[in-house]
C-alpha positions in Angstrom: 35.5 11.2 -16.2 32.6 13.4 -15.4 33.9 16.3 -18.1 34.4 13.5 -20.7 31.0 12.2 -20.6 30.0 16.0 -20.8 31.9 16.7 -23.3 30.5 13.2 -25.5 27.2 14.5 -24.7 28.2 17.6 -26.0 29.1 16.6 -29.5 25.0 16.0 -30.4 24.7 19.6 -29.0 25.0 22.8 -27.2 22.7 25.5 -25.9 23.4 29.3 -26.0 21.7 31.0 -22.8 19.7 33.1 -24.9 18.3 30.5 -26.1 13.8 29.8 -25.6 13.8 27.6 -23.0 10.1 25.1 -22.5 8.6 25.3 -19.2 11.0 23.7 -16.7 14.0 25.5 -18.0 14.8 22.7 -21.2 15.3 24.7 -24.7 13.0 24.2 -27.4 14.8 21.8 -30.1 14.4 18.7 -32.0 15.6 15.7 -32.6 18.8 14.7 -30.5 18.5 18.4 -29.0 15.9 17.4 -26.8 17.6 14.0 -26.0 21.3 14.7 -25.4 21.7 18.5 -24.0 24.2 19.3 -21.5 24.2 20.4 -17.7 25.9 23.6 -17.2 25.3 27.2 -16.9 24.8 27.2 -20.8 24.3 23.6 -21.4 21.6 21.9 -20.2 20.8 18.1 -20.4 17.3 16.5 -21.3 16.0 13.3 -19.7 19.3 12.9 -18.1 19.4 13.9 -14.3 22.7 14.7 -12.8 21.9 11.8 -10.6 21.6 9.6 -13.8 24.9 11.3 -15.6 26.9 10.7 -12.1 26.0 7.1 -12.3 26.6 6.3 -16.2 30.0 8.7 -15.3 31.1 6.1 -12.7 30.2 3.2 -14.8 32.3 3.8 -17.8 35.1 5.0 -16.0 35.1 1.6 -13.9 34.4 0.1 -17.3 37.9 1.9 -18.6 40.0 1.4 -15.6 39.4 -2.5 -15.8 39.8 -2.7 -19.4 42.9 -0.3 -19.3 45.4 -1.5 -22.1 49.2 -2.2 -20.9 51.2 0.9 -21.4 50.2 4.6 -22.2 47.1 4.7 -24.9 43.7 6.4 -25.8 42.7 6.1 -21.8 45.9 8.1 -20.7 45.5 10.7 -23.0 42.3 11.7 -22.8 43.0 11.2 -19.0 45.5 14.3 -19.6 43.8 15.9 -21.3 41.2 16.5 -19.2 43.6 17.5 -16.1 45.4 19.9 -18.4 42.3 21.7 -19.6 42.2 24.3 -16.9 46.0 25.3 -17.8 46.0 24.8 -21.9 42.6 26.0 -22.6 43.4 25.8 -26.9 42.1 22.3 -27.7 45.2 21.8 -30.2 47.9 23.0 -28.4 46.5 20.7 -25.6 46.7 18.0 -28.0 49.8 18.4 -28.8 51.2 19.0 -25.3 49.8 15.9 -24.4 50.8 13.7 -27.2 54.4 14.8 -26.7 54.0 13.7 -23.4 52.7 10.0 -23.6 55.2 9.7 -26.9 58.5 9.8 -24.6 56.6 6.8 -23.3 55.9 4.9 -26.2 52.6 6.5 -27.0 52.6 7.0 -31.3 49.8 8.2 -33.2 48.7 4.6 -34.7 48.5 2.9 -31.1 46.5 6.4 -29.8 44.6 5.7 -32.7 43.9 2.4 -32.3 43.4 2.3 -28.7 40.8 4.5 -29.4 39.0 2.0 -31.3 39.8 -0.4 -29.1 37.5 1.7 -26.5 35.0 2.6 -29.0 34.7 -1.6 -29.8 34.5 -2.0 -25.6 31.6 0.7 -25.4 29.6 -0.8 -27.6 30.1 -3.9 -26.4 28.5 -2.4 -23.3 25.8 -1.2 -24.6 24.8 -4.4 -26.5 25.2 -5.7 -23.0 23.3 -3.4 -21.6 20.6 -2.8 -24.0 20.1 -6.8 -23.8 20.3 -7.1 -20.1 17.4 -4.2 -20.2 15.0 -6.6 -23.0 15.6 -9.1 -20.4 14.5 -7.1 -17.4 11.7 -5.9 -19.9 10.3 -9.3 -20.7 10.5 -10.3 -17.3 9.0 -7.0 -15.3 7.2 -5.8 -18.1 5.6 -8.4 -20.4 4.9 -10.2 -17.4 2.5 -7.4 -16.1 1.2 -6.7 -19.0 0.4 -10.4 -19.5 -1.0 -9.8 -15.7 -3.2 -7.5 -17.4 -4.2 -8.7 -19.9 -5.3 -11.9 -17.5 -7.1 -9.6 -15.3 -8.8 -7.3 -18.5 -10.1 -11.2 -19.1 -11.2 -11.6 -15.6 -13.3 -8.7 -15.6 -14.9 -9.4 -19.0 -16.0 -12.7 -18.2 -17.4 -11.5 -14.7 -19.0 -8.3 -16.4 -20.7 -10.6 -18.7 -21.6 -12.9 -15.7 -23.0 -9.7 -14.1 -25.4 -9.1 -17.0 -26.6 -12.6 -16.9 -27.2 -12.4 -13.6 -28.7 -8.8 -13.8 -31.1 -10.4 -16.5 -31.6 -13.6 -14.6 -32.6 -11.6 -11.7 -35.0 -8.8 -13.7 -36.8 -12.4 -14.9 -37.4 -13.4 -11.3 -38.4 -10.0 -10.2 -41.3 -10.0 -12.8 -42.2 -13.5 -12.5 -42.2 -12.8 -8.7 -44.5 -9.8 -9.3 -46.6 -12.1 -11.8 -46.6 -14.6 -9.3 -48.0 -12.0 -5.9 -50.7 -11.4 -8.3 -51.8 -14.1 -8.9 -51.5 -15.4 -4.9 -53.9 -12.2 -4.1 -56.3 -12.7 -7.0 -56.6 -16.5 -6.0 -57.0 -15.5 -2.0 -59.5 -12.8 -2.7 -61.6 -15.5 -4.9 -61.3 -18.4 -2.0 -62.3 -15.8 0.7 -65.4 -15.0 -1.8 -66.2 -18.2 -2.5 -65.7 -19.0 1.6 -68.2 -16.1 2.6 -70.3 -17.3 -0.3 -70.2 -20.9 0.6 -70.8 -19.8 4.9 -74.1 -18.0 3.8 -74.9 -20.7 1.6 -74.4 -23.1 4.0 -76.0 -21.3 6.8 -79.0 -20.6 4.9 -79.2 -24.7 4.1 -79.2 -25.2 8.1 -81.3 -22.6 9.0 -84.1 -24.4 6.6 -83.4 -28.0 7.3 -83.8 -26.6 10.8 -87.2 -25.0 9.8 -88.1 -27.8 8.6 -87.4 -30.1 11.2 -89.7 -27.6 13.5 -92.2 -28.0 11.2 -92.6 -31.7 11.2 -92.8 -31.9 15.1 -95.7 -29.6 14.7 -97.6 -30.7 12.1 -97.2 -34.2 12.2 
């Protein structure tokens, strides 16, 4: 199914080899160009690795085999159409060949027709699948983390702001603190004045009481 999901891709659009290519080897175009190129020697596919392509390849074509309708229709034909490529390079006359084919089994142009919508309706069924099944793994992987971070933006707001205050808080102390040593040495440096003033003081009171004491003996 590989060449059929090429060849999808290949209807938004096709590079010549000539062609300017961006660094890392992508042509410069626009639009669905950029989104949808193909990978071979002149094709090239953007945002699709042949990882990616060999995955979404498998997918529909186990997506096909287990819807396949009874009989030959749309899946057959392209089916053949794709094996006889190599031999009946003209698109038409492949067409042809291959409708000839399927129609000696029952195959007409309105049931190839639509079976073909049939396919189309089951694809994009898929994708509405898909698409919701990847909103769901969104909400749940992404808003979820991005609710996480949000939370954690919050976190480090209200701590930043908790850091500020206690930056401020602790600028405060540090003056008062500083306020506060000053004071304690002006206040130590007045007591040990006032000590050494009241010693001499105090000694010079003994030292004339004691005079004085002599001086009675003597004289009286």
């Amino acid at each position: 199914m590989s060449n059929f999901l090429k060849k999808a891709l290949g209807l938004f659009v096709e590079f010549e080899p000539n062609e300017p290519l961006q660094p890392g080897g992508a042509p410069v175009r626009d639009s669905l160009a950029q989104k949808f190129p193909l990978s071979s020697p002149k094709q090239a596919v953007a945002g699709i690795s042949a990882e990616e392509l060999d995955k979404f390849d498998q997918h529909f074509t186990r997506l096909f085999e287990s819807s396949n309708l009874p009989g030959p229709d749309y899946f057959e034909f392209w089916r053949m159409m794709e094996t006889l490529e190599a031999h009946v390079p003209d698109e038409k006359a492949r067409i042809a060949a291959v409708f000839a084919t399927l129609s000696i089994q029952g195959l007409s142009r309105d049931k190839l027709l639509e079976t073909a919508g049939q396919y189309q309706a089951l694809v994009e069924k898929d994708r509405a699948e898909f698409l919701k099944a990847a909103e769901d793994k969104a909400s749940r992987e992404v808003e979820g983390r991005k609710q996480e971070i949000a939370d954690l933006e919050k976190q480090i707001a209200e701590h930043s702001a908790q850091i500020q205050r206690l930056t401020e808080d602790i600028t405060k102390a540090q003056t008062g603190m500083k306020t506060l040593q000053a004071q304690v040495a002006e206040q130590e440096q007045k007591i040990s004045a006032n000590r050494q003033g009241y010693d001499v003081a105090c000694q010079a009171m003994i030292t004339k009481i004691q005079s004085d004491i002599q001086k009675i003996q003597t004289s009286l």
